[in-house]
C-alpha positions in Angstrom: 27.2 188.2 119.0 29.6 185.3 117.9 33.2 186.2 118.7 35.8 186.4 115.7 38.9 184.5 115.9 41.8 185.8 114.1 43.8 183.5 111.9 47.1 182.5 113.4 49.7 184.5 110.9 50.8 182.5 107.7 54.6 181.6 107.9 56.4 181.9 104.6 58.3 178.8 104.0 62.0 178.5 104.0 63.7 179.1 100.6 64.7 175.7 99.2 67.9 175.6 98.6 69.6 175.7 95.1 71.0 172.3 95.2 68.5 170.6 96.4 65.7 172.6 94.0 67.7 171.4 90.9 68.7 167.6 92.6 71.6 168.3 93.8 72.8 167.9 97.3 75.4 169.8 98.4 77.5 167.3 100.5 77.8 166.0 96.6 79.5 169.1 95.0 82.7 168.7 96.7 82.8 164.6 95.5 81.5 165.6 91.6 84.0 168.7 91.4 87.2 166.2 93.1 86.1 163.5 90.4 86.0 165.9 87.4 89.6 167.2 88.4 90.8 163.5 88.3 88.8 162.8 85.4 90.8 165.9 83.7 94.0 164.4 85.0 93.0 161.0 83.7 92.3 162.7 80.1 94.3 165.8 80.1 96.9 165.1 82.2 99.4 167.8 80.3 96.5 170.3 81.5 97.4 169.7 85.4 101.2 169.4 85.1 103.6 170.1 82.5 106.4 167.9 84.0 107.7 164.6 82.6 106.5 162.0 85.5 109.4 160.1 84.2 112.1 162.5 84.4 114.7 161.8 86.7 116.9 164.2 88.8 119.1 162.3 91.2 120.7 165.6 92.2 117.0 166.4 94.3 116.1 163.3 95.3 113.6 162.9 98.1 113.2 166.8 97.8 110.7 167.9 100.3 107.2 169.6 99.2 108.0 173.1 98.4 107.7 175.7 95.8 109.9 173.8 93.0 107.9 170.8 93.7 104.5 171.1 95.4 103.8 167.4 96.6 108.0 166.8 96.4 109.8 164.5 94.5 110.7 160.3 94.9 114.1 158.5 95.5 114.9 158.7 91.9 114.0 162.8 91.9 110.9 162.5 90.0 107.8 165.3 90.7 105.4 163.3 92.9 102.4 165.5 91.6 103.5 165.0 88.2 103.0 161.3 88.9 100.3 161.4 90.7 98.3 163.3 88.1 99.5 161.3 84.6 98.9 157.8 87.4 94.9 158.7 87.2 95.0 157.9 83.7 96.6 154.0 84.6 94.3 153.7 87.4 91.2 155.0 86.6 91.4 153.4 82.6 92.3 150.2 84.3 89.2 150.6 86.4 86.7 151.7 84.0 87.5 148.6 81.3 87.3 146.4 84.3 84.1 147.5 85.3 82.8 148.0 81.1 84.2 144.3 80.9 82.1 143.1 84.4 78.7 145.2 83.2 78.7 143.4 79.3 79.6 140.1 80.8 77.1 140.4 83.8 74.1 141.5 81.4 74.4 138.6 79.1 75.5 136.2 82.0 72.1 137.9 84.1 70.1 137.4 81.0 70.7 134.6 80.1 69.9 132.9 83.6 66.7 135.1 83.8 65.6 133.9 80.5 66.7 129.9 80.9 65.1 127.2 81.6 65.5 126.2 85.0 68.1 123.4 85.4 70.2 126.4 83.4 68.9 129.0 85.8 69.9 126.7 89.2 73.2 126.3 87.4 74.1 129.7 86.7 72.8 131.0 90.1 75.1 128.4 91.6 78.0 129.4 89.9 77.4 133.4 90.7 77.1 132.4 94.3 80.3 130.0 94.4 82.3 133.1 92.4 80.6 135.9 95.0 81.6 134.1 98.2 85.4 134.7 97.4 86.7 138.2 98.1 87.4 139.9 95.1 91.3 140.8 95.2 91.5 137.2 95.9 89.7 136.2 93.3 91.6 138.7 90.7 94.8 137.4 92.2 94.0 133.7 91.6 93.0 134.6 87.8 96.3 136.2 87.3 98.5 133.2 88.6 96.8 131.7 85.9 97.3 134.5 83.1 100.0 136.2 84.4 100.8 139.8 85.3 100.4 142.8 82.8 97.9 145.8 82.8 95.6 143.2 80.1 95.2 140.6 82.8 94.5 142.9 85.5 91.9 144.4 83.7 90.6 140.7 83.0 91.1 139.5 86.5 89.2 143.0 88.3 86.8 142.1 85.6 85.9 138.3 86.5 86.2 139.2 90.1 82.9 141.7 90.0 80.7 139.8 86.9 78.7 137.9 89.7 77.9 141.4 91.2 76.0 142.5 87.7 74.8 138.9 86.9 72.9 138.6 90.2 71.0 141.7 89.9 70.3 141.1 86.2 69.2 138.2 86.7 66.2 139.4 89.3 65.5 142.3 87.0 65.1 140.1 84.0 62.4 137.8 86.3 60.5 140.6 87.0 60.3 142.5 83.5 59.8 139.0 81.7 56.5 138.5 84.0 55.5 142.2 83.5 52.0 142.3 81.1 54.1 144.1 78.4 56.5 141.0 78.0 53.4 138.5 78.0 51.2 140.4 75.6 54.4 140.5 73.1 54.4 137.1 73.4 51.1 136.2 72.7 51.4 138.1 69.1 54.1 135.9 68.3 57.6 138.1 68.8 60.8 136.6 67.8 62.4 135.8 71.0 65.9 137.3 70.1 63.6 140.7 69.1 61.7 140.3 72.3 64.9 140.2 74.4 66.9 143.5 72.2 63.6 145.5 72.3 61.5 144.6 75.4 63.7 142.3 77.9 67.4 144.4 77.6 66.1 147.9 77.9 64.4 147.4 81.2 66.6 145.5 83.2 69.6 148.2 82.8 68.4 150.2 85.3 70.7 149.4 87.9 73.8 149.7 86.3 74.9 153.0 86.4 74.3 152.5 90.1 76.3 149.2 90.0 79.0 150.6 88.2 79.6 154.1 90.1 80.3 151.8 93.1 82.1 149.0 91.7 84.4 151.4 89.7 85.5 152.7 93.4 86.0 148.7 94.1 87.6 148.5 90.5 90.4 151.3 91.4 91.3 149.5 95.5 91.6 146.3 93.2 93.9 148.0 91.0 96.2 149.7 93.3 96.2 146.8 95.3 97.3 144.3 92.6 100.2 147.2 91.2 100.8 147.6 94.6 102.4 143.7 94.7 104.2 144.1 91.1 101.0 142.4 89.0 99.7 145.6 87.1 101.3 148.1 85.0 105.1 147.9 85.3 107.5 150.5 86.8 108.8 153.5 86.0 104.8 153.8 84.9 103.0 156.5 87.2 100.2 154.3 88.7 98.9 155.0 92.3 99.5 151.7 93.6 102.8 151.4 92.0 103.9 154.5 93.8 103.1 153.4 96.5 104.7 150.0 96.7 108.0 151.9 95.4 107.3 154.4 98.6 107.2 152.4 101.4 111.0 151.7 101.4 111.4 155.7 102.4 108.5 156.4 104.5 111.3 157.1 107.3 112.6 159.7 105.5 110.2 160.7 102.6 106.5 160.3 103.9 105.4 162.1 101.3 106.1 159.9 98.1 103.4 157.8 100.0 101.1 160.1 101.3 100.1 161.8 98.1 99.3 158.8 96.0 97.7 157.2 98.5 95.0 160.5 99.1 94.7 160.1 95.4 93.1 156.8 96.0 91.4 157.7 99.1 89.7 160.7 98.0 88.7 158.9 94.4 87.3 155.9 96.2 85.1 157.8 98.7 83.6 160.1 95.8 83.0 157.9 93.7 81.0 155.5 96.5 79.3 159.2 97.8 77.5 159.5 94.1 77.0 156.0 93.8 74.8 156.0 96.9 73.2 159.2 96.1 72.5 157.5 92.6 71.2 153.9 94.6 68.9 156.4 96.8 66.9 157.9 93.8 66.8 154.7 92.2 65.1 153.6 94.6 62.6 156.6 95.2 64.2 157.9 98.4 65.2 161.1 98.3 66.8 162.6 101.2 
């Protein structure tokens, strides 16, 4: 008689979690949930706080955070959280038509070089590369000693600054989808080239953009605050995070939070937006985890 082995027991396996069953990760629903409260202040910012950011009360100046004022008030006796909320509408809207400015110009730029001969191509790849090597607050800064301060040529100058970042990738995308068999065969039946480009070419090299963008608005925002920060973006008494915190750091003895709070707002609004940005790079790319 042949012995009979019992099967080892059957394990169920561990309940996937919600998150990650519907594609989202939870170390992501703390950054989306911070970025759709600044992206309420940016739009609604009445919603948040019903103070006036540019009412002045000398009489509490430098008031400490407390129940009156929950993140205090500045030298002049303006509410710091009043501030800081209607300032996400300056810095992100100053981010987001930098970056809308950098994606159009990139594309076409991207395109243009994918699609050109290739004396055109060398040239425009040259130029990229000469305009990438520079950092890009330097870059933005040079562009406004020629143009001059003002929230328009900040948005122009963070703008320029990142166009070599879109127009590079482009650029590859457009070499690969223009050698894809889909591309060829439309040109063998004769295709206009401008309908070829709208209805083949354009529509498959946009891919990476929304990953571009999600990380280059965080860039966009450090750029801004940095350029308020040394007088060249929107003028006082606006509320813009960089602006406050140029005007804080003559009280950081005494007041350390007219700086503090601003400068979290930036922080915190940077690292989620780079957080989804990777997580968006990650499934572009097929990885998953």
């Amino acid at each position: 008689m042949t012995a009979v082995t019992q099967a080892p027991p059957v394990t169920a396996a561990a309940p996937t979690p919600a998150g990650r069953r519907y594609g989202v990760r939870p170390g992501l629903v703390v950054p989306l949930l911070f970025l759709a409260f600044v992206a309420v202040a940016a739009l609604a910012p009445k919603l948040l706080g019903g103070v006036d950011p540019l009412a002045a009360d000398p009489l509490h100046a430098l008031t400490a955070p407390g129940a009156g004022h929950w993140f205090g008030t500045d030298h002049l006796g303006r509410d710091v959280l009043a501030r800081v909320v209607h300032g996400a509408g300056h810095s992100l809207g100053i981010g987001a038509a930098a970056i809308l400015f950098a994606t159009g110009a990139g594309t076409l730029l991207g395109v243009l070089a994918g699609l050109s001969p290739r004396y055109l191509d060398e040239l425009l790849s040259r130029l990229f590369d000469v305009l990438a090597t520079f950092p890009e607050l330097l870059l933005a800064l040079l562009v406004i000693a020629v143009t001059g301060p003002g929230t328009g040529n900040v948005i122009l100058a963070i703008g320029l600054a990142q166009v070599p970042n879109y127009a590079r990738v482009i650029r590859a995308q457009t070499f690969v989808v223009r050698r894809s068999g889909y591309v060829e065969q439309a040109v063998t039946f004769g295709l206009r080239r401008p309908v070829l480009v709208l209805r083949h070419v354009l529509p498959n090299v946009l891919g990476p953009l929304p990953v571009l963008a999600t990380i280059g608005m965080g860039t966009a925002i450090i750029a801004t605050s940095g350029l308020s920060f040394l007088g060249m973006g929107p003028q006082p008494p606006s509320p813009e995070w960089g602006s406050m915190l140029s005007e804080a750091r003559n009280y950081l003895r005494v007041a350390w939070w007219t700086a503090l709070f601003p400068g979290l707002a930036v922080t915190l609004t940077v690292i989620s937006l780079t957080l989804v940005g990777r997580r968006l790079q990650r499934r572009f790319e097929g990885r998953h985890r």
